[in-house]
C-alpha atoms as an extended CHARMM CRD file, in Angstrom:
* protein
*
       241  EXT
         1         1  UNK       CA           -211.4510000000      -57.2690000000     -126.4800000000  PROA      1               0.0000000000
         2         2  UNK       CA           -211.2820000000      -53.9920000000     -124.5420000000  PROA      2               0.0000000000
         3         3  UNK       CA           -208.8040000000      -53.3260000000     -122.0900000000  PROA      3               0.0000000000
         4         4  UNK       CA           -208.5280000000      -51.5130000000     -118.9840000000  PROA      4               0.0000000000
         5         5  UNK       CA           -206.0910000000      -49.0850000000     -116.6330000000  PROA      5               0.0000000000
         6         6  UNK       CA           -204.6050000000      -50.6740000000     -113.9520000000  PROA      6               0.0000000000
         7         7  UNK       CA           -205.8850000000      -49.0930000000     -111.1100000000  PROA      7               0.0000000000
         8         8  UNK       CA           -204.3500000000      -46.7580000000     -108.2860000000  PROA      8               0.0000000000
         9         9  UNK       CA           -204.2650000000      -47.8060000000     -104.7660000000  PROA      9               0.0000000000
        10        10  UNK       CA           -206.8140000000      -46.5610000000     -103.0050000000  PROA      10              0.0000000000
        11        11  UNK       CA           -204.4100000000      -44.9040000000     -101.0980000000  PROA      11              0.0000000000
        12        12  UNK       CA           -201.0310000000      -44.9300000000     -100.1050000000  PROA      12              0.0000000000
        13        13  UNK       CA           -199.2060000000      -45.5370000000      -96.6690000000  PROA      13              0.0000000000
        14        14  UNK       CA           -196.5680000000      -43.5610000000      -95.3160000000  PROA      14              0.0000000000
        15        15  UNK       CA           -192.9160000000      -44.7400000000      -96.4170000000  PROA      15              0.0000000000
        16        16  UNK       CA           -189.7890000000      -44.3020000000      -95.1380000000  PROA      16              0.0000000000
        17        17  UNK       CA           -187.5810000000      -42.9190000000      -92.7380000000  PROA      17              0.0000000000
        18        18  UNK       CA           -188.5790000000      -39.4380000000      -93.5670000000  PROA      18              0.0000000000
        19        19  UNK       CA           -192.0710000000      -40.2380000000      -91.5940000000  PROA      19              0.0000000000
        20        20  UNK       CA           -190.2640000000      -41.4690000000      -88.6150000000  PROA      20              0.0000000000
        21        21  UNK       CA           -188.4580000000      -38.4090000000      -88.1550000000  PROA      21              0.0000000000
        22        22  UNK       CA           -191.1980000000      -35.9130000000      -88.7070000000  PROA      22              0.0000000000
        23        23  UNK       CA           -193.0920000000      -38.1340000000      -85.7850000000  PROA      23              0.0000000000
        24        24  UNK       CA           -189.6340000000      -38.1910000000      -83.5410000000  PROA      24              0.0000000000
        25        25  UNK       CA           -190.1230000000      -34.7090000000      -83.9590000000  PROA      25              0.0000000000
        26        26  UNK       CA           -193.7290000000      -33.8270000000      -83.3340000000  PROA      26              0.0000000000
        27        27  UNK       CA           -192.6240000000      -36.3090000000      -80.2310000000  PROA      27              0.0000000000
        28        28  UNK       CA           -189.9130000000      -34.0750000000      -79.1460000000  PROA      28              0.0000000000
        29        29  UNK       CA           -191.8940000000      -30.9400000000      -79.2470000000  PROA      29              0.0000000000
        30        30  UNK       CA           -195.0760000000      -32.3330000000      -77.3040000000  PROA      30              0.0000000000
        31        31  UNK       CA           -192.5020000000      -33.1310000000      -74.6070000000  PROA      31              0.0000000000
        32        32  UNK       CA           -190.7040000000      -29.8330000000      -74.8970000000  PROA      32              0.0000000000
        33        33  UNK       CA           -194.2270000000      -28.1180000000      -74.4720000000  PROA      33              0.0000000000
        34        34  UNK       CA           -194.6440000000      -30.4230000000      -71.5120000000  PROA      34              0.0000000000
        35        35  UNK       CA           -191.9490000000      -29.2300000000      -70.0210000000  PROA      35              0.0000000000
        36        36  UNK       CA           -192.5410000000      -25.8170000000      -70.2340000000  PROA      36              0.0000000000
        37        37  UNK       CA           -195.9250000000      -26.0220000000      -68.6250000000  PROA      37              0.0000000000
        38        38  UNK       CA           -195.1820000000      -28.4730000000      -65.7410000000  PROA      38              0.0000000000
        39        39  UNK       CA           -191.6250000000      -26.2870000000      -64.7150000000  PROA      39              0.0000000000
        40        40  UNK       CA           -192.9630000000      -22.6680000000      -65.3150000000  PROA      40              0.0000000000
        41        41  UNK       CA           -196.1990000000      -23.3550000000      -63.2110000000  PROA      41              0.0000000000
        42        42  UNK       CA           -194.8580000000      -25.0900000000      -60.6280000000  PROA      42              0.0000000000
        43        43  UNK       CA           -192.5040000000      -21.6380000000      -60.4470000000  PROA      43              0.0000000000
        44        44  UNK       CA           -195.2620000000      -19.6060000000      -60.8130000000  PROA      44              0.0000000000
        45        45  UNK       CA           -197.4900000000      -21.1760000000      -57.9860000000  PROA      45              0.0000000000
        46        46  UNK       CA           -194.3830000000      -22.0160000000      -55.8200000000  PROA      46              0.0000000000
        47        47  UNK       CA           -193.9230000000      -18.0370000000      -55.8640000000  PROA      47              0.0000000000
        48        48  UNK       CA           -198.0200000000      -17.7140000000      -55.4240000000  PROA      48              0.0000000000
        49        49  UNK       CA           -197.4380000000      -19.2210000000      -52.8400000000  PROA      49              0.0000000000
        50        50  UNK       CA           -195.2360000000      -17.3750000000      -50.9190000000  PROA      50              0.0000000000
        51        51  UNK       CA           -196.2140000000      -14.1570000000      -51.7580000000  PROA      51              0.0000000000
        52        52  UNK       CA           -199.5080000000      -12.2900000000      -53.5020000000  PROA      52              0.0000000000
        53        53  UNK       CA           -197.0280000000       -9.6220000000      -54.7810000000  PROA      53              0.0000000000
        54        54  UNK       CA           -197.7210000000       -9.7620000000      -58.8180000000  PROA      54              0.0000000000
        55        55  UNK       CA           -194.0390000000       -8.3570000000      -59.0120000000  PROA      55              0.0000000000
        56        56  UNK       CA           -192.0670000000      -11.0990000000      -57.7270000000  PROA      56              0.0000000000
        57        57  UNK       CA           -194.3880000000      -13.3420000000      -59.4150000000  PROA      57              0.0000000000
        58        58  UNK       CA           -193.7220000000      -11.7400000000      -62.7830000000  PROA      58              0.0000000000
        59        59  UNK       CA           -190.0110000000      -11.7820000000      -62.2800000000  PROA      59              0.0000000000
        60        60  UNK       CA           -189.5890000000      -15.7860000000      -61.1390000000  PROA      60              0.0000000000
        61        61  UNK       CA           -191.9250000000      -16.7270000000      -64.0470000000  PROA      61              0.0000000000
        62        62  UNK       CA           -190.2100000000      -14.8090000000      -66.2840000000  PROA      62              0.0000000000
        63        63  UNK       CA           -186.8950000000      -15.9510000000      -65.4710000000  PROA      63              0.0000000000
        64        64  UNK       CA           -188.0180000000      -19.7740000000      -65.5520000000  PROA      64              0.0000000000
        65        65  UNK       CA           -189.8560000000      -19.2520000000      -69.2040000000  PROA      65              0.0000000000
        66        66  UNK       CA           -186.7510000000      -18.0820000000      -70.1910000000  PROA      66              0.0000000000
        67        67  UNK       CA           -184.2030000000      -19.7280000000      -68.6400000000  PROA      67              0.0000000000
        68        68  UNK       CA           -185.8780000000      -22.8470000000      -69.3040000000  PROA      68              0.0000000000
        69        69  UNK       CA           -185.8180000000      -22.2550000000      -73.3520000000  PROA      69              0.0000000000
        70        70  UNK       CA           -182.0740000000      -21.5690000000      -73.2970000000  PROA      70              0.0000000000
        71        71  UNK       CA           -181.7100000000      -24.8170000000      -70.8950000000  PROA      71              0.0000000000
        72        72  UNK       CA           -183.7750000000      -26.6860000000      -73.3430000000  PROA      72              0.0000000000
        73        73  UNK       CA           -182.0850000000      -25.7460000000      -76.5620000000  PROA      73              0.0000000000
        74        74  UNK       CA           -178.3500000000      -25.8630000000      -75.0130000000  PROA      74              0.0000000000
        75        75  UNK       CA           -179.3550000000      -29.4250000000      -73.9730000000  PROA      75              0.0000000000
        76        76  UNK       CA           -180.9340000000      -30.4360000000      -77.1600000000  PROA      76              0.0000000000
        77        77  UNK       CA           -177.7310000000      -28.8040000000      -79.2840000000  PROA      77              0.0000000000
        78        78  UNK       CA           -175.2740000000      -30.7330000000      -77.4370000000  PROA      78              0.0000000000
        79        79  UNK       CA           -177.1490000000      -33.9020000000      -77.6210000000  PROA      79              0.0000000000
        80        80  UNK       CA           -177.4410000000      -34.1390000000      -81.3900000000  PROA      80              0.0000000000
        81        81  UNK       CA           -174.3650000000      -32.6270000000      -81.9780000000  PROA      81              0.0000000000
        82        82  UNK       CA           -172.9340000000      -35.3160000000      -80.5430000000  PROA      82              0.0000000000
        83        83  UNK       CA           -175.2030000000      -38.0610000000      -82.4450000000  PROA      83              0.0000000000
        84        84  UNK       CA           -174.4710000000      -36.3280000000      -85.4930000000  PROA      84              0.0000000000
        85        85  UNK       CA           -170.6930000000      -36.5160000000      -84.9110000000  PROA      85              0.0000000000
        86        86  UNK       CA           -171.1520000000      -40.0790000000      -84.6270000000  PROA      86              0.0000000000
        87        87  UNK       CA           -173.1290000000      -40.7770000000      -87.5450000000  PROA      87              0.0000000000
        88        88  UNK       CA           -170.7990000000      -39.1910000000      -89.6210000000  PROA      88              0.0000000000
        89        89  UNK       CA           -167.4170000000      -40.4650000000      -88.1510000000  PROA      89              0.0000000000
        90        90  UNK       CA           -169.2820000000      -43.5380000000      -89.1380000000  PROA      90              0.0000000000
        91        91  UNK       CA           -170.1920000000      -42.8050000000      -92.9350000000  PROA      91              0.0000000000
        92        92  UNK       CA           -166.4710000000      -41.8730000000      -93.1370000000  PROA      92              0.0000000000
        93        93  UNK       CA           -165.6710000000      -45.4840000000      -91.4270000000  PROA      93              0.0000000000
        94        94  UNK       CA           -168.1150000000      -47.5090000000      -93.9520000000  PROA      94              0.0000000000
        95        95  UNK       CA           -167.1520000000      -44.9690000000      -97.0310000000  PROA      95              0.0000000000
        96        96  UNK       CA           -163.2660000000      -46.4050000000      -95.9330000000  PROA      96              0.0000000000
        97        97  UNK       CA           -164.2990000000      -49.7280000000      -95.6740000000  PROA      97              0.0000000000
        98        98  UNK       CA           -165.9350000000      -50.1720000000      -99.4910000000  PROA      98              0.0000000000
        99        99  UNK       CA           -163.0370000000      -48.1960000000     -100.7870000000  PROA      99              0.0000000000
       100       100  UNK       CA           -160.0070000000      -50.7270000000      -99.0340000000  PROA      100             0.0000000000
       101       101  UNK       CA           -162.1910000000      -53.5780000000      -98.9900000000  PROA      101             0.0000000000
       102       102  UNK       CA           -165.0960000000      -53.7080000000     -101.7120000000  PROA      102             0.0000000000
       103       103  UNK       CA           -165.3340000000      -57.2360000000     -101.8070000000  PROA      103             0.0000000000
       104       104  UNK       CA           -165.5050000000      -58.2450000000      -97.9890000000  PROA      104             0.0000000000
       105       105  UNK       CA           -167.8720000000      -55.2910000000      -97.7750000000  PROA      105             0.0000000000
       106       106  UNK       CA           -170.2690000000      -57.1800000000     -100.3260000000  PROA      106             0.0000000000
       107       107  UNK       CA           -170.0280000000      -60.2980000000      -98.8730000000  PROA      107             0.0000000000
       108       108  UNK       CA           -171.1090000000      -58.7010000000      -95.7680000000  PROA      108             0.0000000000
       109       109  UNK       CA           -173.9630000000      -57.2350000000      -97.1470000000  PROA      109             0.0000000000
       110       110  UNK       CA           -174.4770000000      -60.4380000000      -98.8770000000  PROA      110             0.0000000000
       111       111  UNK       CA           -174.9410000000      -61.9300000000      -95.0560000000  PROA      111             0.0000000000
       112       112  UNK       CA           -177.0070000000      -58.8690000000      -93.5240000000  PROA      112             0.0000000000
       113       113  UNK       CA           -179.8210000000      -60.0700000000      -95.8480000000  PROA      113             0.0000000000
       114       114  UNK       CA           -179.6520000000      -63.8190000000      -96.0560000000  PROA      114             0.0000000000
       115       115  UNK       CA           -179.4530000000      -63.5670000000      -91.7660000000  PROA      115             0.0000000000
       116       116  UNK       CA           -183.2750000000      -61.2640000000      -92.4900000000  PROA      116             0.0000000000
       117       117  UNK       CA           -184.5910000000      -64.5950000000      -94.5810000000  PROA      117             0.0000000000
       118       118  UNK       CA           -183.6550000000      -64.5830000000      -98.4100000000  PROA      118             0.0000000000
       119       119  UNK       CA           -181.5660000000      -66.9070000000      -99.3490000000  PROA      119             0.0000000000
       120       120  UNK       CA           -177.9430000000      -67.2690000000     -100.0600000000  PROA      120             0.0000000000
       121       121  UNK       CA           -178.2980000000      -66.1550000000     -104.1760000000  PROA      121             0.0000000000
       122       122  UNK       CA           -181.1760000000      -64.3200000000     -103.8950000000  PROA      122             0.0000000000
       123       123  UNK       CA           -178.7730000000      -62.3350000000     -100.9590000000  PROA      123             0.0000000000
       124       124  UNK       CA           -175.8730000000      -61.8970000000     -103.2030000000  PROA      124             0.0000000000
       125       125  UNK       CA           -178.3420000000      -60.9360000000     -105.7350000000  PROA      125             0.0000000000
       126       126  UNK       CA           -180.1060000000      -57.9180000000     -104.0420000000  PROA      126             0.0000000000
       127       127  UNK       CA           -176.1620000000      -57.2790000000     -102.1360000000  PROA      127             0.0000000000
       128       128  UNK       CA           -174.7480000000      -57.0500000000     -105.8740000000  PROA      128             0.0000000000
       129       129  UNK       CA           -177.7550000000      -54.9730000000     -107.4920000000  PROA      129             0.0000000000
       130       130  UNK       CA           -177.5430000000      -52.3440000000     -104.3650000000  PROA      130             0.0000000000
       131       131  UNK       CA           -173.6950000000      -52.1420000000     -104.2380000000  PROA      131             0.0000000000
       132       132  UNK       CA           -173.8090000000      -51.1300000000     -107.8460000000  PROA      132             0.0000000000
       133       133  UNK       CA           -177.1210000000      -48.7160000000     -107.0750000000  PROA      133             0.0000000000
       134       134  UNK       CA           -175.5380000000      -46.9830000000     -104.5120000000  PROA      134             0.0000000000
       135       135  UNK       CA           -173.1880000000      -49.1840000000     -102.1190000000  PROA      135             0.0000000000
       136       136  UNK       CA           -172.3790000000      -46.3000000000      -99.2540000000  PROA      136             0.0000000000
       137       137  UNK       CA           -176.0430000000      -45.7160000000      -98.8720000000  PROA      137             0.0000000000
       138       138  UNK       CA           -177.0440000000      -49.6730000000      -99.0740000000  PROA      138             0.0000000000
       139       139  UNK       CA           -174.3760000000      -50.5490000000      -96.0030000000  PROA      139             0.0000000000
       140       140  UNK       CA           -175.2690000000      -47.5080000000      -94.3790000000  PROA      140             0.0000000000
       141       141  UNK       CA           -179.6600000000      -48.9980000000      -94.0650000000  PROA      141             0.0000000000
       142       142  UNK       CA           -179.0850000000      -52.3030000000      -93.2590000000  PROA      142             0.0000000000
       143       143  UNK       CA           -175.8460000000      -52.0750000000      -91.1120000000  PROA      143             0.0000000000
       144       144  UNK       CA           -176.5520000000      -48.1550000000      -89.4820000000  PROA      144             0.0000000000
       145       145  UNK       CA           -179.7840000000      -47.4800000000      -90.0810000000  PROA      145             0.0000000000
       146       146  UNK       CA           -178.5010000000      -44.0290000000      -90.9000000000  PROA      146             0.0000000000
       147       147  UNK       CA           -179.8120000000      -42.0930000000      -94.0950000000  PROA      147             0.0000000000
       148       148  UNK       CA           -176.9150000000      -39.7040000000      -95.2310000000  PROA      148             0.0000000000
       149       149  UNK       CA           -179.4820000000      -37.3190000000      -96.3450000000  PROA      149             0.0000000000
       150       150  UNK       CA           -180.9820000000      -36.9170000000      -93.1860000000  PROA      150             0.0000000000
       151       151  UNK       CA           -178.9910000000      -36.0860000000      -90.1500000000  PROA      151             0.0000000000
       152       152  UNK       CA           -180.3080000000      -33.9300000000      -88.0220000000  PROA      152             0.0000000000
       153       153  UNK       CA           -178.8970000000      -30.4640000000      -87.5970000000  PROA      153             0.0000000000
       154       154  UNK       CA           -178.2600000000      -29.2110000000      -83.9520000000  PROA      154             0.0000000000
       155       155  UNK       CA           -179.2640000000      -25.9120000000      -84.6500000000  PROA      155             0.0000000000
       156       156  UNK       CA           -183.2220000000      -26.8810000000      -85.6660000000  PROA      156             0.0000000000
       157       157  UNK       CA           -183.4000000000      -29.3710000000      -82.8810000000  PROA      157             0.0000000000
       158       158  UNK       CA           -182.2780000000      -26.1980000000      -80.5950000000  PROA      158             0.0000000000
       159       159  UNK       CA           -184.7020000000      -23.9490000000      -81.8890000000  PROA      159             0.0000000000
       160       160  UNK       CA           -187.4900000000      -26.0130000000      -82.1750000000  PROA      160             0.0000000000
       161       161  UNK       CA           -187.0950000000      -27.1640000000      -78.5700000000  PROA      161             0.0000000000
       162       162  UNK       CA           -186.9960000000      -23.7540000000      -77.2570000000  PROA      162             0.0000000000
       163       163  UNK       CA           -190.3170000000      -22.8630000000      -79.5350000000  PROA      163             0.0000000000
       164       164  UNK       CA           -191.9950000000      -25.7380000000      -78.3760000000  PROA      164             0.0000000000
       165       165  UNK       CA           -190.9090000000      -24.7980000000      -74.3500000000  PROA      165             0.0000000000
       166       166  UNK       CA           -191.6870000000      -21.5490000000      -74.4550000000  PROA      166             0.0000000000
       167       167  UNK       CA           -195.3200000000      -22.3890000000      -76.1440000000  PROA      167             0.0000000000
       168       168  UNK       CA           -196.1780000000      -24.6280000000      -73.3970000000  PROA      168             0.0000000000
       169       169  UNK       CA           -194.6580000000      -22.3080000000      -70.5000000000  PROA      169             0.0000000000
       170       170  UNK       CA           -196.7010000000      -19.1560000000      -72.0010000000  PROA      170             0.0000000000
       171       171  UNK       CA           -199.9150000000      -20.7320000000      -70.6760000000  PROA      171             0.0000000000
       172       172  UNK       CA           -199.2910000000      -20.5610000000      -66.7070000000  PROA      172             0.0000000000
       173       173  UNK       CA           -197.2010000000      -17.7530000000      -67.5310000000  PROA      173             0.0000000000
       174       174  UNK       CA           -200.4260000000      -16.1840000000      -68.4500000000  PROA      174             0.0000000000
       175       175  UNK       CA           -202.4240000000      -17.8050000000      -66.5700000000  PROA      175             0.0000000000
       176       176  UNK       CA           -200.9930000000      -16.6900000000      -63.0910000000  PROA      176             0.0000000000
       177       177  UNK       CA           -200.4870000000      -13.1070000000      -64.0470000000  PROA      177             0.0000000000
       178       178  UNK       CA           -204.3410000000      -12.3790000000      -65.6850000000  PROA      178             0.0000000000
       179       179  UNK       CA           -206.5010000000      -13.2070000000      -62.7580000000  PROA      179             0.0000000000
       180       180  UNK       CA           -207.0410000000      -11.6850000000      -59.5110000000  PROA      180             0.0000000000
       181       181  UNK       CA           -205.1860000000      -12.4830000000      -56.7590000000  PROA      181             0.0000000000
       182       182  UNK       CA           -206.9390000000      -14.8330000000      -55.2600000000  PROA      182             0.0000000000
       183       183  UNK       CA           -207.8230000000      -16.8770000000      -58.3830000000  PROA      183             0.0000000000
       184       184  UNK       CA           -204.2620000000      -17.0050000000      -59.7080000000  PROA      184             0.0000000000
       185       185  UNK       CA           -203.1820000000      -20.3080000000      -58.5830000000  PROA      185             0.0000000000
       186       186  UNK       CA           -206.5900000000      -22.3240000000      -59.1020000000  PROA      186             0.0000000000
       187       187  UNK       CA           -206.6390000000      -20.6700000000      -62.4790000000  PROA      187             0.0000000000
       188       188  UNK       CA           -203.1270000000      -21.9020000000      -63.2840000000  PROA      188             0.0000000000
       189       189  UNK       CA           -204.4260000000      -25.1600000000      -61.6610000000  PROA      189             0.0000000000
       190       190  UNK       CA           -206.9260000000      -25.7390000000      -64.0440000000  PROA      190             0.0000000000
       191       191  UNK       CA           -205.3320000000      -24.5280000000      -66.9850000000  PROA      191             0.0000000000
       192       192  UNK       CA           -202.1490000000      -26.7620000000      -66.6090000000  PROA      192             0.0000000000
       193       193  UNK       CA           -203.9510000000      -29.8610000000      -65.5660000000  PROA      193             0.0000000000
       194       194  UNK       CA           -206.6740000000      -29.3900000000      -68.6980000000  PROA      194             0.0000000000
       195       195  UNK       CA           -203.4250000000      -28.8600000000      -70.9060000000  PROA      195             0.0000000000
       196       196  UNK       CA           -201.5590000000      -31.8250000000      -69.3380000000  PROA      196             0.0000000000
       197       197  UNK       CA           -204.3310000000      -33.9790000000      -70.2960000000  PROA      197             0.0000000000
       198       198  UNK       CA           -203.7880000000      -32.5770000000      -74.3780000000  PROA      198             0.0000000000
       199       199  UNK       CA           -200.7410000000      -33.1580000000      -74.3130000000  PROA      199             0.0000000000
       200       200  UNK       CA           -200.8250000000      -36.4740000000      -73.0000000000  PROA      200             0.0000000000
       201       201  UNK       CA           -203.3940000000      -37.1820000000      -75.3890000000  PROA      201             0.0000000000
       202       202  UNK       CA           -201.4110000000      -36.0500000000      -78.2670000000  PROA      202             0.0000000000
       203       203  UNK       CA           -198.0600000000      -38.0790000000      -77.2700000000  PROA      203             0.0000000000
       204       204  UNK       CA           -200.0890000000      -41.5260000000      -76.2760000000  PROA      204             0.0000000000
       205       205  UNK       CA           -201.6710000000      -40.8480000000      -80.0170000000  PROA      205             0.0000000000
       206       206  UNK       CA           -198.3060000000      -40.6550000000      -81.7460000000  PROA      206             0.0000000000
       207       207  UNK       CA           -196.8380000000      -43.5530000000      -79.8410000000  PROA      207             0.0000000000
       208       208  UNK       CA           -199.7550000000      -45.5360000000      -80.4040000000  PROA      208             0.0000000000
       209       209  UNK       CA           -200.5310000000      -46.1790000000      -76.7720000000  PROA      209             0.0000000000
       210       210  UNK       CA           -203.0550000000      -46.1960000000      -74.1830000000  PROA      210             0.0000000000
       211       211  UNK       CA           -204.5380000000      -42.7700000000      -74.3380000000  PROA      211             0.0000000000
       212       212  UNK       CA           -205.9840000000      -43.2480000000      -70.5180000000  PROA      212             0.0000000000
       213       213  UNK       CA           -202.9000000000      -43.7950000000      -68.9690000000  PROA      213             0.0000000000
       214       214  UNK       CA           -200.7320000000      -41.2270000000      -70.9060000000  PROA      214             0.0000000000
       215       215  UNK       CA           -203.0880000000      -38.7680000000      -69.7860000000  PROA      215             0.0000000000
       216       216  UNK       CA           -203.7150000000      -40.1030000000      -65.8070000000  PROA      216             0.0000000000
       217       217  UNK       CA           -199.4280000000      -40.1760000000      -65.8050000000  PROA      217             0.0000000000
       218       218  UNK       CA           -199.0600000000      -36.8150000000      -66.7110000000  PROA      218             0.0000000000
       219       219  UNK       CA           -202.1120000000      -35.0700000000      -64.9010000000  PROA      219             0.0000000000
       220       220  UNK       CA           -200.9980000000      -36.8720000000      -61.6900000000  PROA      220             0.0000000000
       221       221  UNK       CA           -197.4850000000      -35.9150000000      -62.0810000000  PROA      221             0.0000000000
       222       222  UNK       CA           -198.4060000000      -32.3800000000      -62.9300000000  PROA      222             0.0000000000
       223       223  UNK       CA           -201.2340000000      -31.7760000000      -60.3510000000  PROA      223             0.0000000000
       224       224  UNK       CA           -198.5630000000      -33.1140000000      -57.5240000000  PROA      224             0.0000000000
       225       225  UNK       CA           -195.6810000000      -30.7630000000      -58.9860000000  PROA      225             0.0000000000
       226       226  UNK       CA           -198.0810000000      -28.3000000000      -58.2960000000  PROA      226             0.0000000000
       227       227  UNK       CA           -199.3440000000      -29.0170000000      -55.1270000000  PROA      227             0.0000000000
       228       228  UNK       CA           -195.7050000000      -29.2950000000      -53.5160000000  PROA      228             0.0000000000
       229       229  UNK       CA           -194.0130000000      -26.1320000000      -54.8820000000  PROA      229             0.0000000000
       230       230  UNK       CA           -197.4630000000      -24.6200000000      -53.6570000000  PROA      230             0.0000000000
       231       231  UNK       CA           -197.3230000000      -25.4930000000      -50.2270000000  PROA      231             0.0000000000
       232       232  UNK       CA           -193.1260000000      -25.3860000000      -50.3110000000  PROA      232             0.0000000000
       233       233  UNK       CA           -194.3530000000      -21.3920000000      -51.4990000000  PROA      233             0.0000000000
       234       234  UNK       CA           -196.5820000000      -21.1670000000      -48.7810000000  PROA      234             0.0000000000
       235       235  UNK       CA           -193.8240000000      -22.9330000000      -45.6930000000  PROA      235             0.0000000000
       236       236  UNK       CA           -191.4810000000      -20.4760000000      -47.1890000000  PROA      236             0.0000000000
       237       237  UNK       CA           -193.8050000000      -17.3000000000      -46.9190000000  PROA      237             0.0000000000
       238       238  UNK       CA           -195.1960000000      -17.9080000000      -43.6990000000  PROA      238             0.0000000000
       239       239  UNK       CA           -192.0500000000      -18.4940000000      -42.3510000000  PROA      239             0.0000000000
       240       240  UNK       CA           -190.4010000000      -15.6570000000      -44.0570000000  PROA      240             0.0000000000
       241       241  UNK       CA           -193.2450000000      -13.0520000000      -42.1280000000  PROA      241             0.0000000000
């Protein structure tokens, strides 16, 4: 009687949290390149606006692609500093916990998975089998949902969202200083809305939502930015002469 090798799935699906936060982050920096091209151009045409001068255009533009990074990455530092201060002052709480109270800590555990469905021994079962696996990391899942191993560090988050902003603010950055005067702001126009519409293509894709209205939401919001720091620029000039 012959005999043959079990087979290997066809393929295999994503696991864990690792995917999750490799998507949070793509997330982040699609919104972080959003950013960048909605605030810089609405600077850049705002100033267009006001004035044909390429040197006070340059400056403003400059000074929002850059002081829109730093703003980006300061905010982004602080922010997961301060999850990742909670997440460990909570490891340290739940490490204290199994070490003055082992068996009330099982028990618990015991009761996070019968309340998800198994039943009462096959829950003390799986509660037993993980405590003795690995019981900081087992509490830390089901109660937390924190994995130890990856916290974020403040410092990546930082520089990635000042990458990601200053990639997205390079293109009206570039876009209102290449052209000739009098095709600066309709180029900047069309090159913001076209990459409003990728980028709301890219974030409805990774959410798993409604490409249409992702995009429509953003373009909208974008092309109306525009269209008031435009004619704000040109109040503001006119009135200035």
């Amino acid at each position: 009687m012959s005999t043959t090798a079990p087979r290997e799935p066809a393929h295999r699906e994503p696991q864990g949290a690792g995917l999750g936060q490799r998507l949070n982050w793509l997330r982040a920096g699609v919104l972080g390149a959003n950013d960048g091209i909605v605030s810089v151009a609405a600077v850049a045409v705002g100033v267009a606006g006001a004035t044909s001068d390429l040197g006070p255009i340059l400056t403003a533009t400059s000074a929002a692609l850059v002081g829109g990074a730093i703003s980006m990455a300061l905010g982004e530092y602080v922010s997961v500093s301060s999850q990742r201060d909670t997440e460990r002052a909570l490891i340290a709480k739940e490490t204290r916990e199994l070490a003055e109270m082992p068996d009330e800590e099982l028990a618990e555990l015991a009761e996070l998975y019968r309340a998800k469905g198994l039943s009462e021994e096959t829950a003390r079962a799986v509660a037993e089998e993980l405590t003795a696996h690995d019981a900081l990391r087992s509490h830390l899942d089901i109660e937390l949902g924190i994995d130890p191993d990856e916290l974020t560090s403040p410092w990546q988050a930082a520089v990635s969202s000042a990458i990601a902003f200053t990639l997205g603010a390079l293109l009206p950055f570039l876009a209102i200083l290449l052209p000739p005067a009098e095709w600066r702001v309709p180029t900047t126009f069309v090159a913001v809305l076209i990459a409003l519409g990728m980028t709301g293509t890219v974030s409805a894709t990774l959410g798993g939502a409604g490409r249409r209205r992702a995009v429509v939401r953003l373009v909208v919001g974008g092309a109306l930015a525009l269209a008031v720091t435009w004619a704000l620029g040109l109040l503001l000039g006119t009135s200035v002469a």
